[in-house]
C-alpha positions as a Python dict, from the first residue, in 0.01 Angstrom:
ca = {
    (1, 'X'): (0, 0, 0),
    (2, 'X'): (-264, 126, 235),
    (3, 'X'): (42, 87, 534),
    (4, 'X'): (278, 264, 342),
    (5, 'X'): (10, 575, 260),
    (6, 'X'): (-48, 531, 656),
    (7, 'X'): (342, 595, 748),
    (8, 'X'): (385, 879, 455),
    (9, 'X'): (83, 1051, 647),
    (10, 'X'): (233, 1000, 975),
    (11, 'X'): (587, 1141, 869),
    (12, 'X'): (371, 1418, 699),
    (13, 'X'): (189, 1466, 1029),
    (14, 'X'): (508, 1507, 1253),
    (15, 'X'): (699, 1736, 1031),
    (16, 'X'): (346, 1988, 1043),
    (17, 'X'): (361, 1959, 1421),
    (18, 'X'): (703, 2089, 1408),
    (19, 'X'): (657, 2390, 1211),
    (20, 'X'): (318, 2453, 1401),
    (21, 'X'): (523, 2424, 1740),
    (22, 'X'): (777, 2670, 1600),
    (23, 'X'): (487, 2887, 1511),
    (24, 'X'): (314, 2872, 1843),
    (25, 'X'): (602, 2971, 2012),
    (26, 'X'): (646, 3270, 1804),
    (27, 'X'): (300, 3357, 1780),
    (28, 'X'): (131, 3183, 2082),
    (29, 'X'): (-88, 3014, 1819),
    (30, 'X'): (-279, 2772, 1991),
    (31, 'X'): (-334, 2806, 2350),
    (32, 'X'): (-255, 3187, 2554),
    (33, 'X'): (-102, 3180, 2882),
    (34, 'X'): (-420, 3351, 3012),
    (35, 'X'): (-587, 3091, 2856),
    (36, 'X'): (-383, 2819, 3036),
    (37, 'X'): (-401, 2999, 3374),
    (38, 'X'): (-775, 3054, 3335),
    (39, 'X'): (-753, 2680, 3243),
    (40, 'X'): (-542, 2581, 3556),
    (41, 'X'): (-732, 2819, 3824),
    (42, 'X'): (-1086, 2638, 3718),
    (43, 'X'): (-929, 2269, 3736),
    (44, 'X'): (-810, 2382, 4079),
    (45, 'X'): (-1098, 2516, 4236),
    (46, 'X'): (-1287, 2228, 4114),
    (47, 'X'): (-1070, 1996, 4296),
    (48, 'X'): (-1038, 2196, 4614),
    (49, 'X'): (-1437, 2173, 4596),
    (50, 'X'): (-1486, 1784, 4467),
    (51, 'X'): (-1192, 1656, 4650),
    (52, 'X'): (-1202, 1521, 5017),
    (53, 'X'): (-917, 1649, 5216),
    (54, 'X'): (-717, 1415, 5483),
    (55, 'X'): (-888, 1334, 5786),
    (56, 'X'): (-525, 1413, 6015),
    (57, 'X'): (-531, 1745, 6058),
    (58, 'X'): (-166, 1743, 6110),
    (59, 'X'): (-131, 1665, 5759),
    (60, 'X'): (-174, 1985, 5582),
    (61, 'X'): (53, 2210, 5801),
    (62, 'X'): (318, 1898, 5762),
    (63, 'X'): (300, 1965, 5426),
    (64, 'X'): (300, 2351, 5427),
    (65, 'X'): (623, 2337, 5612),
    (66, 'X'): (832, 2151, 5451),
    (67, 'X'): (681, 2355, 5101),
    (68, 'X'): (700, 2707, 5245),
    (69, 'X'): (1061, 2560, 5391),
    (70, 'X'): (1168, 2511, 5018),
    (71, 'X'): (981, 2819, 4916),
    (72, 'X'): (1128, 3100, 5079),
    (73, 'X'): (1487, 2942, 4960),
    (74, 'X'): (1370, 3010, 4604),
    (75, 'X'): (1523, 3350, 4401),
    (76, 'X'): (1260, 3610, 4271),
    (77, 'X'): (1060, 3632, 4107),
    (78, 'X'): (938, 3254, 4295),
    (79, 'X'): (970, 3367, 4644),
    (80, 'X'): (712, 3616, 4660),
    (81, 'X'): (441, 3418, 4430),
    (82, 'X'): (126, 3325, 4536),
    (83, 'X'): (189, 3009, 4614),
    (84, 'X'): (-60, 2727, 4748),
    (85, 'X'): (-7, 2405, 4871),
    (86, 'X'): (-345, 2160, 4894),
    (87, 'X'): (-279, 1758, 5030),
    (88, 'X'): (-596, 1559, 4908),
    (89, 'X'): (-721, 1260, 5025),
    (90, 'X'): (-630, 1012, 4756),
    (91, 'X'): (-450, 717, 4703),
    (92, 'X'): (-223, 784, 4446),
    (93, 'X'): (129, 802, 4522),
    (94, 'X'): (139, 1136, 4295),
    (95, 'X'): (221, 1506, 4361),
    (96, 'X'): (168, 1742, 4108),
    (97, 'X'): (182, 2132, 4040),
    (98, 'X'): (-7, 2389, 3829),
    (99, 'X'): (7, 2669, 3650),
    (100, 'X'): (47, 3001, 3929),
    (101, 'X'): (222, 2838, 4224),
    (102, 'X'): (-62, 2583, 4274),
    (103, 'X'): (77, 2209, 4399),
    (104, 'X'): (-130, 1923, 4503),
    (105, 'X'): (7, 1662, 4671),
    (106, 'X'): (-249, 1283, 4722),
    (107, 'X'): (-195, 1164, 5036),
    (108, 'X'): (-89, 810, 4869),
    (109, 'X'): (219, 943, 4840),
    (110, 'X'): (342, 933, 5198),
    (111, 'X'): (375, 564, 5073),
    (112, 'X'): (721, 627, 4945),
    (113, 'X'): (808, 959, 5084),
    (114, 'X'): (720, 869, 5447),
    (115, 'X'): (1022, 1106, 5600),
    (116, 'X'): (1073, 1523, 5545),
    (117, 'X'): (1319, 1482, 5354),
    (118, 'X'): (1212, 1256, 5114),
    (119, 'X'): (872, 1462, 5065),
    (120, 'X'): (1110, 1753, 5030),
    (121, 'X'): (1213, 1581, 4697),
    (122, 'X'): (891, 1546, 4570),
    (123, 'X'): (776, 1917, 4705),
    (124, 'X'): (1122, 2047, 4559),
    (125, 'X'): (1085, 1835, 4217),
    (126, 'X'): (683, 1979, 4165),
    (127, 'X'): (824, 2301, 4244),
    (128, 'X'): (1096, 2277, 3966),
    (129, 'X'): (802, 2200, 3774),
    (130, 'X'): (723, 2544, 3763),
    (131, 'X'): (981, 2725, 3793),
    (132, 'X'): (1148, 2614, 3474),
    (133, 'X'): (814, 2712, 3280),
    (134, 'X'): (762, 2314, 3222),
    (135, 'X'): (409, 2329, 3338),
    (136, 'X'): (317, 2622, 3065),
    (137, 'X'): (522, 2480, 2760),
    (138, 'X'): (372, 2084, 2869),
    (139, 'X'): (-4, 2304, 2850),
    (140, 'X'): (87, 2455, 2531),
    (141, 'X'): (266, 2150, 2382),
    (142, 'X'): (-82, 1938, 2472),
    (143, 'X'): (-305, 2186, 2284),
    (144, 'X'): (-47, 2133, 1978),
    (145, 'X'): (-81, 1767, 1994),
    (146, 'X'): (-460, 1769, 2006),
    (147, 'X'): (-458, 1952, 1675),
    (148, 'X'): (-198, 1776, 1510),
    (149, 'X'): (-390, 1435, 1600),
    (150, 'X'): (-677, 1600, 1410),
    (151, 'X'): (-545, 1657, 1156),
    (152, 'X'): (-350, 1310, 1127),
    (153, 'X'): (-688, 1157, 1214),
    (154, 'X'): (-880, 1309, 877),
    (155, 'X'): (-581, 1237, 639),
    (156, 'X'): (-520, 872, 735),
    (157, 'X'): (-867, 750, 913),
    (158, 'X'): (-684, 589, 1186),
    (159, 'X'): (-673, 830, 1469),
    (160, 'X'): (-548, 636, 1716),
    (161, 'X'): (-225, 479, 1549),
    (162, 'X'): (-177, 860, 1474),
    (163, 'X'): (-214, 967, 1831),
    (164, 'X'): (18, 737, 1948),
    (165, 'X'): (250, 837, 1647),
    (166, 'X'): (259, 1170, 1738),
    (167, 'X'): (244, 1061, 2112),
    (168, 'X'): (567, 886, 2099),
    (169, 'X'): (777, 1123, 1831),
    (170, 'X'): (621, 1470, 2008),
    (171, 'X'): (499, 1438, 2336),
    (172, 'X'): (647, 1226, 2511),
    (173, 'X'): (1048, 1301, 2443),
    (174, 'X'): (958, 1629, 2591),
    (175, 'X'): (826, 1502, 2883),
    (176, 'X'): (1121, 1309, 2999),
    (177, 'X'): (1299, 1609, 2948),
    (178, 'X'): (1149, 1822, 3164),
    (179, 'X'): (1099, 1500, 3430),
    (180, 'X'): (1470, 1530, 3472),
    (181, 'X'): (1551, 1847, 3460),
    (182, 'X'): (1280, 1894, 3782),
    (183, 'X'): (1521, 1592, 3940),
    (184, 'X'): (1826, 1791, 3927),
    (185, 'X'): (1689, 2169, 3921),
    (186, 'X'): (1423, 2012, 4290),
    (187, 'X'): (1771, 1893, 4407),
    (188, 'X'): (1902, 2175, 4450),
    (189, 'X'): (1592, 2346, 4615),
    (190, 'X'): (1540, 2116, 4893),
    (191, 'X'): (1936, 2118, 4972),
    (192, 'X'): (1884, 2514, 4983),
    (193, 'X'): (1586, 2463, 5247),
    (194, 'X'): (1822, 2231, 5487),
    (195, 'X'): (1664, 1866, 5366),
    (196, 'X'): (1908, 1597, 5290),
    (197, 'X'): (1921, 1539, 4893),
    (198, 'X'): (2039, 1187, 4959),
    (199, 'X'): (1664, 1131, 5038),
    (200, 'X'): (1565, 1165, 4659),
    (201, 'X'): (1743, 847, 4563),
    (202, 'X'): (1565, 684, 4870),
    (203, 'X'): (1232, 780, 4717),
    (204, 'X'): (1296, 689, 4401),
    (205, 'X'): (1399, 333, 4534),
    (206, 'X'): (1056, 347, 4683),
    (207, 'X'): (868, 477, 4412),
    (208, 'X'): (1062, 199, 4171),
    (209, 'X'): (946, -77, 4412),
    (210, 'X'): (572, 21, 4452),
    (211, 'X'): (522, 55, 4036),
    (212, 'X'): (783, -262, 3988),
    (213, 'X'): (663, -484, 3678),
    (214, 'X'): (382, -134, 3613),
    (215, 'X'): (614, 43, 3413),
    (216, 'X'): (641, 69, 3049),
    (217, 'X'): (975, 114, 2830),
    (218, 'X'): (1119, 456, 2889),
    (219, 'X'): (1033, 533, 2540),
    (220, 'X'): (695, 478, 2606),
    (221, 'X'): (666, 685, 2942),
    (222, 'X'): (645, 1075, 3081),
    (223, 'X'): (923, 980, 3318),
    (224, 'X'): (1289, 873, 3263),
    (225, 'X'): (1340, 509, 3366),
    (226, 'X'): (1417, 430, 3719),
    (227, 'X'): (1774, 362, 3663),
    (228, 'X'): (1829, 668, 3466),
    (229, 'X'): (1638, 870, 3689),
    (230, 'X'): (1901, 710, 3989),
    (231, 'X'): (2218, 800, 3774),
    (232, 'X'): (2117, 1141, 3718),
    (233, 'X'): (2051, 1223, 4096),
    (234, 'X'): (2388, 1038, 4166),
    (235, 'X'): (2564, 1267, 3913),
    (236, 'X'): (2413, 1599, 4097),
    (237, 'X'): (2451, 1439, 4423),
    (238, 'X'): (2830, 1606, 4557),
    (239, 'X'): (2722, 1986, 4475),
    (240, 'X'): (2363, 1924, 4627),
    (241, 'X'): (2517, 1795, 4933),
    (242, 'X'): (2750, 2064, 4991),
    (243, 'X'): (2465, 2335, 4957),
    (244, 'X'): (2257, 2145, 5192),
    (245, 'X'): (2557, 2151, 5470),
    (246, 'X'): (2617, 2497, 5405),
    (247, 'X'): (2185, 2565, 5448),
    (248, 'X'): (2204, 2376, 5767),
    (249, 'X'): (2541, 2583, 5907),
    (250, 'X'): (2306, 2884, 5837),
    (251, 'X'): (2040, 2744, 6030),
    (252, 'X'): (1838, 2609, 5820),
    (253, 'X'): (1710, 2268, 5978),
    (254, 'X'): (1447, 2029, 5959),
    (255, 'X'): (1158, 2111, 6202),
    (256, 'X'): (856, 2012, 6007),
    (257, 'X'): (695, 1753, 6220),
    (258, 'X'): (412, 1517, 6051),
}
């Protein structure tokens, strides 16, 4: 009986965050995007302070090219941003982007992307990031969860089978979602700047081999599964290739040296 009250609640609990997401969207209920940007620029400086930085000093500007490369291919309002690009000394192969036109990129990530073009992919995928809004809705759609595990945390008394209900039916779904749109959308980006698309499927090889037996089921993870990941890069493949060949007629080519 208890289990049954336990699901009830958690069906309760999922149906609420869907009428409080449709609310905060309406009504930007829960978190502000001032909020979220005040949010973003405070987790940023405290990492630019905290965080060492790479000891190559060739590093950074490697980085800033290729970015700024991709950058100055995107369409307004994204060209002209204030963008900033920060490499950190860390060993996580991991790239990520904030709120603003901020991207980090760890420096254990030149352990799969370990050519331009393939760190084009993951500059042009972070980039996507933002560009599509995914970094603002993700910031807004984590405040939401936090409340609705809350609240399915007092009605049942098990908060963490809750957060992982809500977890799995809210969060996550979303996630992959905007994972592969930044695939497709970071395709085309680096094929604008002159990089060779091709070299996302050779990252994602890499990045499949360096997590291999790490990774959870795809319904359990932020990211689309490796194969998945592979057949939707394969499917946008032909038109990315043909804007990169037209970008390098135009003079756009590779020169970003590491």
């Amino acid at each position: 009986m208890r289990y049954k009250n336990v699901y009830k609640n958690l069906i309760n609990l999922v149906a609420l965050s869907c009428i409080l997401l449709s609310v905060s969207h309406a009504q930007g209920l829960f978190t502000s995007e001032k909020e979220v940007l005040r949010q973003s620029r405070l987790q940023w400086l405290t990492m630019k302070r905290d965080m060492p930085r790479p000891g190559n000093p060739r590093i950074q500007p490697f980085v800033e090219c290729i970015t700024n490369s991709i950058i100055s291919k995107l369409d307004e309002p994204f060209a002209s941003m204030d963008w900033e690009i920060v490499v950190f000394d860390d060993e996580s192969a991991n790239a990520f982007a904030m709120p603003g036109g901020k991207i980090g990129v760890f420096t254990g990530i030149f352990q799969v992307a370990d050519t331009p073009d393939a760190l084009a992919a993951v500059i042009g995928h972070e980039i996507a990031h933002l560009t599509e809004d995914h970094v603002m809705n993700r910031a807004r759609r984590g405040t939401l969860t936090s409340v609705a595990t809350i609240l399915g945390g007092a009605a049942t008394g098990l908060p963490g089978m809750v957060q992982r209900g809500v977890q799995v039916g809210l969060s996550l779904p979303f996630d992959r979602a905007q994972e592969s749109e930044a695939d497709v959308v970071g395709l085309d980006y680096m094929a604008r700047a002159g990089f060779d698309p091709r070299s996302s499927l050779y990252l994602w090889k890499n990045m499949s081999e360096l997590k291999a037996g790490q990774r959870p089921p795809e319904f359990l993870s932020t990211h689309p599964a490796d194969d998945r990941r592979m057949d939707d890069l394969v499917q946008a493949m032909t038109p990315a290739l043909i804007t990169s060949v037209r970008a390098q007629d135009e003079g756009n080519l590779n020169q970003c040296v590491p």
